[in-house]
N, C-alpha and C positions, 0 to 999 in steps of 0.2 A: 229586425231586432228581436233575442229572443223572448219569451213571455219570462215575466217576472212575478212574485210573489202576491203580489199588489192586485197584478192584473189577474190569476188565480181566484184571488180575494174578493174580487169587483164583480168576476161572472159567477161566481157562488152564494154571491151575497153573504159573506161572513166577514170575519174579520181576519186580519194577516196572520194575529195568532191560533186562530182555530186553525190555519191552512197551514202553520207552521207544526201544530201538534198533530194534523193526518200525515202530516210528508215525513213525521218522526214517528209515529206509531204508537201516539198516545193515547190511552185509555180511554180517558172522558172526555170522549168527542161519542156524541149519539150516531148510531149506523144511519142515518136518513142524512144526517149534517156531511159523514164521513163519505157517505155516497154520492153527494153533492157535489165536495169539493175533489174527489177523485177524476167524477165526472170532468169537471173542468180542466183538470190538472191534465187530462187523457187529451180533451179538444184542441187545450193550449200545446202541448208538447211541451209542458213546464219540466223542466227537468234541474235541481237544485245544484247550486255551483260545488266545483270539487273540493273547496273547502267542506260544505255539507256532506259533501258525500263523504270523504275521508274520517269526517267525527262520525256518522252514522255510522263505518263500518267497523266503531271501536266502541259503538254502543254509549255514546258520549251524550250528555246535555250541557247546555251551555248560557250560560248568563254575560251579557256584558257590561263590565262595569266602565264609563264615559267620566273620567275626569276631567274635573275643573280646576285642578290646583293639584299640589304635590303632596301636600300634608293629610296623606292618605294611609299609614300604614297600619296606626292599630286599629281605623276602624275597618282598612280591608281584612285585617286576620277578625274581626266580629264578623263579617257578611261569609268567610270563606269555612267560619267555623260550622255553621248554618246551611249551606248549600253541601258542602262536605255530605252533611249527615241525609241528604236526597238524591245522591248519587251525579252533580252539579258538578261543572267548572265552569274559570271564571275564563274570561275574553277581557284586555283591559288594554283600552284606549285611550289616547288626550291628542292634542294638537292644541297650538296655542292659535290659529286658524277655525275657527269655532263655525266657520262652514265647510273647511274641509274634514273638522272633527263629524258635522252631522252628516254627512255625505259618506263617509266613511262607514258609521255607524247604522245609515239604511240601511248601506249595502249589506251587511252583516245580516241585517234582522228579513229584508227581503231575499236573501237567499235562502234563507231557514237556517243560517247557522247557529244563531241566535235565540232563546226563544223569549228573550225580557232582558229589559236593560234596567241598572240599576247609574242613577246622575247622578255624582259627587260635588255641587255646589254647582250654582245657576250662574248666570250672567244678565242682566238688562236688555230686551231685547233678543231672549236667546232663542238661534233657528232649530236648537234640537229637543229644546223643548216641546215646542211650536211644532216642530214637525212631526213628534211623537203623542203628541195629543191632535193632531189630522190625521194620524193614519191607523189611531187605536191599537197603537201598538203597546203590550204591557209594559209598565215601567214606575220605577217607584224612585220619587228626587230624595233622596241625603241633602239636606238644606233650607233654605228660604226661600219660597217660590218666588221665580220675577213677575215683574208687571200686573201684580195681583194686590189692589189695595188691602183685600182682609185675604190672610192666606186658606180661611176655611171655605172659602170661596172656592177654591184652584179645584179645578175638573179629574184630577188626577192624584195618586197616593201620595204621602209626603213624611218624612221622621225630620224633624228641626229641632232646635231650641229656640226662643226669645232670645235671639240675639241680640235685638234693640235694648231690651229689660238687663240683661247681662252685661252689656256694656256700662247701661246707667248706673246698676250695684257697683261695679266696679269704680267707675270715677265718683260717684258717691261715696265709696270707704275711702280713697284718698283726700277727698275733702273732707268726712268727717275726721280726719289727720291734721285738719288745719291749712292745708295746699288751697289755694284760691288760685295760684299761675300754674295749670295743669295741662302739659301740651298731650297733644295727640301723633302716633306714626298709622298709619292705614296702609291697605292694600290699593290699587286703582277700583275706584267707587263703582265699575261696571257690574262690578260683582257685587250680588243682592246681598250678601252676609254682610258684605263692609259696607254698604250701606245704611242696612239695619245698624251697625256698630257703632259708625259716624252718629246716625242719625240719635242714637242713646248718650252721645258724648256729648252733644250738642244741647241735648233735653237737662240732662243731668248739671250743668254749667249754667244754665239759661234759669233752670228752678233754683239755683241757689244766690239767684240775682248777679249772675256775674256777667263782661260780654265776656263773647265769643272771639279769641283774639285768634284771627288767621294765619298770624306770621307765625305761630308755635301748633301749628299743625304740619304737616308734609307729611305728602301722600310719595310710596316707596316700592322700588320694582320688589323680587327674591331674592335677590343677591345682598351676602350679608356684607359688602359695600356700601352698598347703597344707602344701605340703613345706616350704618356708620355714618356717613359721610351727610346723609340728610341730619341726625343728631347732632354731630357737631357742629352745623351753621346753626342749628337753635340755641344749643349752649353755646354760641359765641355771643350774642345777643346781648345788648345793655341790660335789661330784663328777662334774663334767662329764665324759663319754667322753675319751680322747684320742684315738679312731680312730671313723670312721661306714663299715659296709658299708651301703650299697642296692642292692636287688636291681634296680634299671634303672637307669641311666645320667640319665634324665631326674630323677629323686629326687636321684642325685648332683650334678645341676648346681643343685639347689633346692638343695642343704646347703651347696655352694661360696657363693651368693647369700646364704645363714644368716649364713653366717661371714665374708662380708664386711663385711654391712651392720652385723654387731659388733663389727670389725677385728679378729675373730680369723685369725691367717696361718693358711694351708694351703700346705707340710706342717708349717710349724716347730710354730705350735699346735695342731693338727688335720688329722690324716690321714683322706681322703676314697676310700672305693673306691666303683665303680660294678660295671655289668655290664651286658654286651651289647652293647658297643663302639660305640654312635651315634658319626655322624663327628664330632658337635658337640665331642665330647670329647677333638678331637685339637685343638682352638682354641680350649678353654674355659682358665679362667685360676685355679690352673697347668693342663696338658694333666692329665685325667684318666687314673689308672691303672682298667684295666677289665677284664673277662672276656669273652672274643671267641666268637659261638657263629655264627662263620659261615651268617647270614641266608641269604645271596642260595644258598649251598651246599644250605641246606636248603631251600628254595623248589624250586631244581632238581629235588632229590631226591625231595620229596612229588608234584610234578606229574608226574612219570614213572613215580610208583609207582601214581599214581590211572589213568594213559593206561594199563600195562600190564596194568592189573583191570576196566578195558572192554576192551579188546583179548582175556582172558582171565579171564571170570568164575571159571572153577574154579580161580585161584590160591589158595594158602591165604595168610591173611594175614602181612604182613611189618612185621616191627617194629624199624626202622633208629636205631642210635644215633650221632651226630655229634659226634667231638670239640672241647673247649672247650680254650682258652688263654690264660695270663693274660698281659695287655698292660700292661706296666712303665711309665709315664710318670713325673707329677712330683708327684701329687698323694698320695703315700704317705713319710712318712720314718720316723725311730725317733720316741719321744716324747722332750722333754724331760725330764730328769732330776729 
């Protein structure tokens, strides 16, 4: 089997990314380190797959970016605005196989084509987390870390919001509307952000003495189906919701669609919040009120945290939080009497 990047890394005693920045020509690597690992590279017979070889001969670098979800676009124009400007491209992955996503994604980083990956939203139990924090490979998560009760904790870089706190502002401005019957749409709770989300829906409802009624929550695939179609068995409901939070924006434009196709109005008969401000929601009908978690901010932000931990391996890791706000429009009023 041939040697691999790893294994380079293990007889050098360094880490994959140092061995990925001699096999690329990087600078800031010290001649004693760089002497090291050439060494090894020469005993192994490492020789970097022709994908590698192909970017090196174009003089390329390259960053991967590993999605967890699709609602990725303005914050990849933040990360691509930023790497742009260091002479960087991106490499952009997902599988909904979230071990053939990480298997995928070694390969990449041990071949050296890669030289840091950048994670667009975690999972419960995630192996490419997991596996990128074993093999010290650079990397900066876009999100909520999983399996990490305080995330200042987490071993590795991170750009998030308080999604939990965002959530709760948010179903807290629909009660302080008056709504007490306020349903919930969610993503599948695997994913740490809707969990955090849930979990602030729940906080939020619970502190305003209310229960917690299951049958007006429904968890819902992407497909803007699904969302429909989980809305309208809640508004069919002897006790229909008078308020729907979704924790994305695109959920919210399924409920608005729910609630047309039943002529129930929004806001007069149903108040509709979203989150995460898509533009869609400044044109959908009424204009969507939402929670803003400036994308393209955090896009910047993760891409310069990842450029300044190849530039500086010995940084210790930084765990940046980005404020949220809520955006008032038309699709929230009080309930009817």
């Amino acid at each position: 089997m041939p040697a691999t990047i790893k294994d380079v890394a293990r007889l050098a005693k360094v880490s994959i990314s140092t061995v990925s920045r001699v096999t690329n020509g990087a600078e800031n690597v010290s001649p004693a380190v760089k002497k090291r690992v050439l060494k090894a590279v020469k005993a192994l017979n490492y020789t970097p797959n022709v994908i590698a070889r192909s970017l090196e001969s174009r003089n390329s670098r390259n960053i991967e970016k590993a999605f967890a979800n699709q609602s990725f676009l303005v914050l990849l124009n933040g990360i691509m605005q930023v790497l742009s400007e260091y002479d960087y491209t991106v490499v952009l992955t997902s599988d909904t196989d979230k071990t053939k996503e990480m298997e995928h994604c070694m390969r990449l980083v041990r071949s050296g084509a890669v030289q840091g990956v950048i994670v667009h939203g975690s999972f419960v139990n995630d192996p490419l987390i997991a596996r990128l924090v074993e093999e010290d490979v650079p990397f900066v998560l876009s999100g909520y870390p999983p399996d990490f009760p305080d995330a200042d904790t987490t071993p590795f870089n991170l750009v998030s919001i308080d999604a939990k706190e965002s959530a709760r502002e948010a179903v807290k401005y629909l009660l302080a509307q008056g709504h007490r019957n306020i349903g919930l749409v969610h993503a599948p709770l695997i994913r740490s952000v809707e969990r955090c989300k849930y979990d602030g829906y729940v906080e939020a409802v619970t502190e305003a003495g209310l229960r917690v009624n299951h049958t007006i929550i429904c968890e819902v695939g992407y497909e803007l189906s699904d969302t429909v179609a989980a809305v309208k068995n809640m508004l069919r409901l002897r006790r229909r919701p008078t308020a729907i939070f979704c924790t994305d924006d695109q959920y919210a434009i399924g409920a608005l669609h729910a609630a047309a196709e039943m002529k129930i109005r929004v806001p007069e008969d149903l108040s509709v919040m979203g989150h995460n401000n898509h533009s869609v929601g400044e044109i959908s009908t009424p204009p969507l009120t939402t929670v803003d978690v400036s994308r393209a901010q955090m896009g910047r932000r993760v891409a310069q945290l990842l450029i300044d931990m190849l530039q500086d391996p010995s940084r210790k890791p930084q765990h940046l939080y980005l404020p949220t706000s809520l955006v008032v429009r038309q699709s929230v009023a009080a309930p009817n009497p």
